[in-house]
C-alpha positions in Angstrom: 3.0 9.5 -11.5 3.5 5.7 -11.2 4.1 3.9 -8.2 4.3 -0.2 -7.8 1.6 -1.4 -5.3 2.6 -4.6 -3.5 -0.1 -6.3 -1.5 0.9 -9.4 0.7 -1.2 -11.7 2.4 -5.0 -11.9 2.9 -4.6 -8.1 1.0 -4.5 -9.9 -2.3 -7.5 -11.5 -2.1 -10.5 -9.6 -4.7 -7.3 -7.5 -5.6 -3.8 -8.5 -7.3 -0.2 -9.1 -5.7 1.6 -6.5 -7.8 0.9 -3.5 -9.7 2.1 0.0 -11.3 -0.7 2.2 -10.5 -0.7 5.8 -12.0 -1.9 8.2 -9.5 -1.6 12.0 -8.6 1.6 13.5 -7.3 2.1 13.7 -3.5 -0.8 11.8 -3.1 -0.7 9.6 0.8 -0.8 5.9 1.2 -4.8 7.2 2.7 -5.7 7.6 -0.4 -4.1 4.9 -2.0 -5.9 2.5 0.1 -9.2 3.5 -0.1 -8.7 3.6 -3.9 -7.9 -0.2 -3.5 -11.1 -0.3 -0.8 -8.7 -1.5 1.7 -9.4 -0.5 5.4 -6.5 1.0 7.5 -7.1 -1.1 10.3 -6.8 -4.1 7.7 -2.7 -2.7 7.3 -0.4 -3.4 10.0 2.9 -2.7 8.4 3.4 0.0 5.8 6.9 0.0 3.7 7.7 2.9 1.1 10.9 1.7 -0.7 11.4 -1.1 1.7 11.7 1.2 4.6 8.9 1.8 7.0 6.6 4.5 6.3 2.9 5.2 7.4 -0.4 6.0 6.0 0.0 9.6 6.2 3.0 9.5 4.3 3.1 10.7 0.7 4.0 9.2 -2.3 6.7 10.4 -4.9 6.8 9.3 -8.4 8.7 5.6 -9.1 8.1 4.6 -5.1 7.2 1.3 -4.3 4.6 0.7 -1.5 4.0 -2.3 -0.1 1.1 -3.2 2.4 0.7 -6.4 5.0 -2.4 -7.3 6.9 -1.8 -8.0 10.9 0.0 -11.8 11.0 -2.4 -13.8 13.2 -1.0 -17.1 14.7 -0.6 -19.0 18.2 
């Protein structure tokens, strides 16, 4: 199944900003980011189709998931 991959922030860096990724059905966001070698404490907000989802959540075909980092700042 293909599902866009949208990485914001200091996620990008090493990786890419946007991306169709073909990956098994049903598979959860888990998965997703440790294919991409991203930690799960490294994601602070998780949206599935621009509503907010979760790392346990799993993916359907043509979903678009896109991961923040934690927004540091004073």
């Amino acid at each position: 199944m293909d599902v866009e991959v949208r990485l914001f922030a200091t996620l990008r860096e090493g990786r890419f900003g946007k991306k169709s990724l073909e990956l098994p059905e049903g598979i959860p966001v888990r998965e997703v980011l440790d294919r991409l070698a991203i930690q799960s404490n490294e994601v602070s907000i998780v949206l599935i189709n621009g509503k907010e989802g979760d790392i346990d959540r799993s993916l359907a075909s043509g979903d678009v998931l896109s991961l923040f980092p934690a927004v540091g700042g004073g």
